[in-house]
N, C-alpha and C positions, 0 to 999 in steps of 0.2 A: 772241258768247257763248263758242266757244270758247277766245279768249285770256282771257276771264274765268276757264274752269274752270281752264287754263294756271296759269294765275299763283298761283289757290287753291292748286293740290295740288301748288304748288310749296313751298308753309310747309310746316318742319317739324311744329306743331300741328296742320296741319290731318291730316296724312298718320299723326300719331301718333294721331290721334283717331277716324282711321277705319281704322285697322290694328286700334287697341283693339277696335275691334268686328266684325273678322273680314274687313276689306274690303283689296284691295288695291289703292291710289291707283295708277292710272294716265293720262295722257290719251292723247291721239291728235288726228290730225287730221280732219276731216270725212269725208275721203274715205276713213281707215282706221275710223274707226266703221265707216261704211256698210257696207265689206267684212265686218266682222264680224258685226253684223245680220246682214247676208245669210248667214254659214256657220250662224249661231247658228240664223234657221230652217230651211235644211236638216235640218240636226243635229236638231232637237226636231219638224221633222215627221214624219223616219224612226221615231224613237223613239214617237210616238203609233200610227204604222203599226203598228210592231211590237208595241204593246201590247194592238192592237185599238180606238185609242180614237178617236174623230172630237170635230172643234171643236164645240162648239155655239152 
C-alpha cells in the first residue's frame, strides 16, 4: 500500500489537486508514519489536558 501511495503523489495531478484544496502531498515510510502518529498523540493529548477536556 505504501508504494501505491508513493507512486500516486508522485503525479503531478494528483499533487496539484490536493494542494488545490489545502493539502500538502507528502509520503513517508511506514516506520516514519508511525513516528508521527505517535508525536501527533502526545501533542493532542496535552492539548485536551490543558483544555480540560477528556475523551469520551
Amino acid at each position: 500500500m505504501n508504494k501505491a501511495m508513493v507512486a500516486t503523489l508522485a503525479k503531478p495531478a494528483v499533487r496539484e489537486q490536493m494542494q488545490r484544496h489545502g493539502f500538502v502531498p507528502r509520503s513517508s515510510t511506514p516506520g516514519e508514519l508511525a513516528a508521527y502518529m505517535k508525536d501527533q498523540l502526545a501533542v493532542w493529548k496535552t492539548a485536551l489536558q490543558t483544555a480540560g477536556l477528556t475523551p469520551q
